[in-house]
N, C-alpha and C positions, 0 to 999 in steps of 0.2 A: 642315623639308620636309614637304610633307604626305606622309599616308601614301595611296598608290594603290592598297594590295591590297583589290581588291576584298573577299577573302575576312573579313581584318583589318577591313573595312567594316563589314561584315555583324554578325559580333562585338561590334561595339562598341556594334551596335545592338541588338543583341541580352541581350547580359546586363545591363543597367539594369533591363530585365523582369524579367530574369530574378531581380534582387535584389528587387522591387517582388512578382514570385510567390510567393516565397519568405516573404516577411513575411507577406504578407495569409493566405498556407495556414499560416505558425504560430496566428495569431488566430482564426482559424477552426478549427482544431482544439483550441486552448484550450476555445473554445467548447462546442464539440462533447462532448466529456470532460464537461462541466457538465451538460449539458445531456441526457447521455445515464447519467449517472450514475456515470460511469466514473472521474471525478475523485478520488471516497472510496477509490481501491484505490491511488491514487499520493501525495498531499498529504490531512496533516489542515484538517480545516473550516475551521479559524481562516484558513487561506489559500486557502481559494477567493473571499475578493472580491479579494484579489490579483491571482491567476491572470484573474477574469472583468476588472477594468479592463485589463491586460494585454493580455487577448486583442482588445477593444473597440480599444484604444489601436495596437496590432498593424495591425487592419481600415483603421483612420482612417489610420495611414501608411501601407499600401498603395498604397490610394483615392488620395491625393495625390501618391503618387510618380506611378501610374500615369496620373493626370490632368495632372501636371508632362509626364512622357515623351509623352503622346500629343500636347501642345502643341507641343512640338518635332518631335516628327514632322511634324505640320503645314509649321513653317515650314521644316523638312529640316535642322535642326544636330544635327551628331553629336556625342553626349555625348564628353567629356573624361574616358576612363580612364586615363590617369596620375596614378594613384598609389601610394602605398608598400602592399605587403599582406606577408601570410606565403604567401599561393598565386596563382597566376597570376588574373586579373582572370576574376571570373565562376564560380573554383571553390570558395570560399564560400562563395554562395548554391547552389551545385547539390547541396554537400554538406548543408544547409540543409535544400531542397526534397528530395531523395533522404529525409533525418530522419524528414519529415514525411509524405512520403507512406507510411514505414514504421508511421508512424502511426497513418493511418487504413486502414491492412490490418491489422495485429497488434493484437487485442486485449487490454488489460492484464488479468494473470491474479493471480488471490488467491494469497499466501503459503500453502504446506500443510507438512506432516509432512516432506517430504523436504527442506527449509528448515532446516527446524532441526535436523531430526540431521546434515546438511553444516556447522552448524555448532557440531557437538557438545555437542549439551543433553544434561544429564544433569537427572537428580531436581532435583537442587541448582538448576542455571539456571534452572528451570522454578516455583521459587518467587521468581525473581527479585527482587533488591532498589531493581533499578532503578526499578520501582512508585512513584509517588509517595503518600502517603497521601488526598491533596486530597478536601477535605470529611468527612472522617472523621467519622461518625456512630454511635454505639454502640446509638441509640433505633431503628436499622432493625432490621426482624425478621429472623432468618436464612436465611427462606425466600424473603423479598425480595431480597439481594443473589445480584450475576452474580458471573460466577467473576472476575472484575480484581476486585470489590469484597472477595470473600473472599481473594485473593493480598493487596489493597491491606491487607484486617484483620490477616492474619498478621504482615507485615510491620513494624504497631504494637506488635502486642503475639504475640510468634511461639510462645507454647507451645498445643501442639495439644492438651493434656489439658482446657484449657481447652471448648474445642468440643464435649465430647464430648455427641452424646445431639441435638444441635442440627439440626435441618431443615434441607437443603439441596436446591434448584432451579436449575439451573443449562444451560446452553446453550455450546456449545464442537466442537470437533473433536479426531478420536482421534488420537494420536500413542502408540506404540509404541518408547518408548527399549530400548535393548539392556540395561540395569542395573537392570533388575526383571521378575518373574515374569508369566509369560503371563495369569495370574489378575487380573493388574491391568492398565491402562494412564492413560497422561494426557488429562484435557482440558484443551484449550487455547485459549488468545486469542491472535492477534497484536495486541499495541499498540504503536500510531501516534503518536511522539512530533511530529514533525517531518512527511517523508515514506518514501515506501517502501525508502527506502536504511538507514532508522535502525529499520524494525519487530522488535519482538523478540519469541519468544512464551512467555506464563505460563501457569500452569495448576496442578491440583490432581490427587495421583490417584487413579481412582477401583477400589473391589473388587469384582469379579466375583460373583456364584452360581456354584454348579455349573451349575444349569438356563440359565440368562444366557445369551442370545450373544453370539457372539466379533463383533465390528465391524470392519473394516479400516480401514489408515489414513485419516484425512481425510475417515470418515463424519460430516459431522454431526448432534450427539447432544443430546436434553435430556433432563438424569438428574437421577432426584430420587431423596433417600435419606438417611441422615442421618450426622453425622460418627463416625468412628473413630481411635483413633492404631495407626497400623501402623508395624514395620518394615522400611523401602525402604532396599536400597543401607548396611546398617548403619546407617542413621538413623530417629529418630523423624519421622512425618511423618503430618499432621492428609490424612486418604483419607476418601472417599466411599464408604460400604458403600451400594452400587446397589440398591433397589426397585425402579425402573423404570430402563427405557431405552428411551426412544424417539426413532425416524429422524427428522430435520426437513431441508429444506431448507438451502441454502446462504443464510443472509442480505442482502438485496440492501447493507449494507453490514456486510461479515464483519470488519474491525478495531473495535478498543478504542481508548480515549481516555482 
């Protein structure tokens, strides 16, 4: 029997859009992310031609649904929604579009200090083993290597006596663990293996002056100075006795790789 509720009508014509909305503002917002820079704070590089065919491939089903539906508009047949879902017809895609429009109002925000002591970094995580060595170079000078590069060094070969006396320039944000003196704190990296669900962050720590100032969390810093082996936390650990410290900006993309 057909169905005469008007209302049920309406519906039916309504959310095929409404699915056909819902796609074209994912691809569009993929887009968007790319394009606006914003893609390097959620997915590593290696998957942004992913994301951008995606996003393209997203647009192009839209466009055809929406040029399929407007055909039938035309000649006045009402799409056929019976079928099988997990939610009543139409609140998949609204749930979808609500996503997306979340969006592009909220913008995605860099990893800081309170990240990682929620998830309890101490000294020890923060020289992380998870670092892969890749491309290991020993002919790089020490004032050349970033701080992933010197976690990555440690990591081969971990005794910090070794270090000693060696230039360091380095770039990172302040992090403040609870398991070492006010005198010192960490800089750090988040690195990007994957995307933003799997970022974890490394780092080295570095020694104050008396004269020095104190930084708050999540300033970033580029400190140059040269190595030391301190005791942190009852452990030997290769630190940055600080000559300079100075304030930089936020880098327009702040993870590691």
């Amino acid at each position: 029997m057909a169905n005469k509720n008007p209302k049920s009508k309406i519906l039916n014509l309504l959310f095929p859009w409404l699915d056909a909305l819902a796609i074209t503002a994912w691809g569009v917002l993929m887009l968007r992310y790319w394009q606006t820079n914003k893609l390097n704070l959620l997915i590593h590089p290696n998957f942004f031609g992913l994301v951008i065919v995606g996003g393209i491939g997203f647009i192009i089903i839209g466009f055809f649904k929406m040029q399929e539906l407007w055909q039938r508009r035309r000649r006045d047949v009402t799409p056929n929604m019976q079928h099988i879902s997990l939610f009543p017809p139409g609140w998949g895609s609204a749930l979808l579009l609500i996503t997306v429009i979340l969006g592009f109002i909220i913008t995605p925000q860099v990893f800081a200090s309170d990240k990682a002591l929620q998830g309890g970094v101490t000294t020890d995580l923060l020289g992380s083993t998870r670092v892969k060595p890749q491309a290991f170079r020993v002919t790089v000078r020490p004032e050349e290597r970033s701080l992933v590069d010197w976690v990555r060094t440690l990591n081969v070969y971990p005794e910090p006596d070794a270090y000693t006396g060696q230039k360091v320039k380095v770039q990172g944000f302040v992090i403040q663990p609870p398991d070492i003196g006010k005198e010192y704190f960490f800089l750090a990296r988040f690195v990007l293996t994957c995307c933003a669900a799997d970022a974890y962050p490394v780092g080295l720590p570095v020694k104050l002056q008396d004269n020095q100032e104190r930084y708050s969390p999540d300033t970033w810093l580029e400190v140059e100075g040269e190595m030391i082996t301190e005791n942190l936390a009852d452990k030997r650990k290769l630190t940055i006795a600080a000559t300079s410290l100075k304030k930089i900006p936020q880098p327009e993309n702040p993870y590691s790789y």
